[in-house]
N, C-alpha and C positions, 0 to 999 in steps of 0.2 A: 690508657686511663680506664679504672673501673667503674662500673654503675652509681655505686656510693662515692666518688669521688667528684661524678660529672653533677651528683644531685645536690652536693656540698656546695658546689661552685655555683648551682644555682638559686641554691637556697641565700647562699650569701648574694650573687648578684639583686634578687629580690630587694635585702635587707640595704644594701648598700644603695641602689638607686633609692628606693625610699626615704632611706632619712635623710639621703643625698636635698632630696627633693625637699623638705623639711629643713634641716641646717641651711643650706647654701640658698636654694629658693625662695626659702621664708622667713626665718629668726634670723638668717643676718643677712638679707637680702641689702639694704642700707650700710651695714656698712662695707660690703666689700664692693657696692656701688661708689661709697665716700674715699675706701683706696686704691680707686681703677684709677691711675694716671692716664692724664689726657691723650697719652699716646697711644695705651692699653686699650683706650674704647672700642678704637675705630677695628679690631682686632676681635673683638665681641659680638657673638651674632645676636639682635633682636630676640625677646623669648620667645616672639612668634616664630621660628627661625630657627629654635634649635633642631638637632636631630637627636629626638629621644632613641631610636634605633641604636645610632654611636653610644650615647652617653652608655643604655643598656651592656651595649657591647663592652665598653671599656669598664663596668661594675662587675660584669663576666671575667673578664679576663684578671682582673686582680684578683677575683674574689679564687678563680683556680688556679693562680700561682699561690695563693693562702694556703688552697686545702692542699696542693701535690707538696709543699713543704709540709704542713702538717702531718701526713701519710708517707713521706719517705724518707723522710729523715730528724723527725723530730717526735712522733708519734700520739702526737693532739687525738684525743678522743673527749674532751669533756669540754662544756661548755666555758667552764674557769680559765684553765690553760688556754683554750683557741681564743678569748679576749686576752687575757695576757699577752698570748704570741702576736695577735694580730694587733695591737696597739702595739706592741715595737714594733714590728716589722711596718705597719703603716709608718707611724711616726718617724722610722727614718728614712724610708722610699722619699715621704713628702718634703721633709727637709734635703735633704738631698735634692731633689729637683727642683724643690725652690728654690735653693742658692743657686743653681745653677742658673737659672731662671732671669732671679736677681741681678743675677753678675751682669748677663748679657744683655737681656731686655726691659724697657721701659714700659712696662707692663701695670704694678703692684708697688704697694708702697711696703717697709720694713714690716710695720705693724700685721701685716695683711698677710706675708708669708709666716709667722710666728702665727697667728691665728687659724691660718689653715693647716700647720700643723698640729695645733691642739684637735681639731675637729676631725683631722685624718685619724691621729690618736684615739677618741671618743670611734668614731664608726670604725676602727680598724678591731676597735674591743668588742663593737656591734657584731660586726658582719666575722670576725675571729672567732668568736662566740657562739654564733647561730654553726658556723661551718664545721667546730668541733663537736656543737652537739650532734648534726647529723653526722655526722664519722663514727662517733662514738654509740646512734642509737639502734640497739638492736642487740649491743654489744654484751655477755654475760659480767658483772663484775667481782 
């Protein structure tokens, strides 16, 4: 992994826990309180409780499976294309796990996994976005 790839990955980590923290934390903090099924709760740690370390980490890690697709096999340099790519590619990671999710666990209500994947969609254009911009800045055009 190169310099510009590792700073892509954190540039979007950045972007990603952020508005992580904004979407999920605050604008729809209610409601994906109102479709935690009662079994999902106990399953939920406290806010005071979380481990922002993890969360960090796990904004990390998607955000540089983003950029090493972007740079090796699909060659994202602009801010356009890396929202582009990264709203697909979120939106079907998230769907994906959340049916999986769905199937097995009593977690989340229908509503709830369809709305987290709109929001995966939204930040995956976010943090797809900021990631191609840095790949892309420096770059002659």
């Amino acid at each position: 992994m190169n310099t510009k790839v590792f700073l892509a990955a954190l540039a979007g980590a950045v972007t990603s826990f952020l508005s992580g923290w904004v979407i999920y934390g605050m604008l729809l903090k209610n409601f994906m309180d109102a479709n935690t099924l009662e079994s999902g709760r106990g399953c939920m740690r406290p806010d005071e409780e979380m481990l922002m370390w993890a969360i960090f980490a796990a904004c990390f890690f998607w955000s540089l499976l983003l950029a090493l697709i972007f740079t090796r096999w699909a060659g994202i340099s602009t801010f356009k294309s890396g929202a582009i790519a990264g709203a697909w590619v979120m939106l079907l990671v998230a769907l994906g796990a959340d049916f999986y999710s769905y199937s097995m666990m009593n977690v989340y209500t229908l509503n709830a996994l369809f709305v987290d994947g709109a929001v995966n969609a939204f930040q995956g254009a976010l943090v797809g976005g900021v990631i191609g911009w840095v790949i892309g800045f420096g770059n002659k055009a």
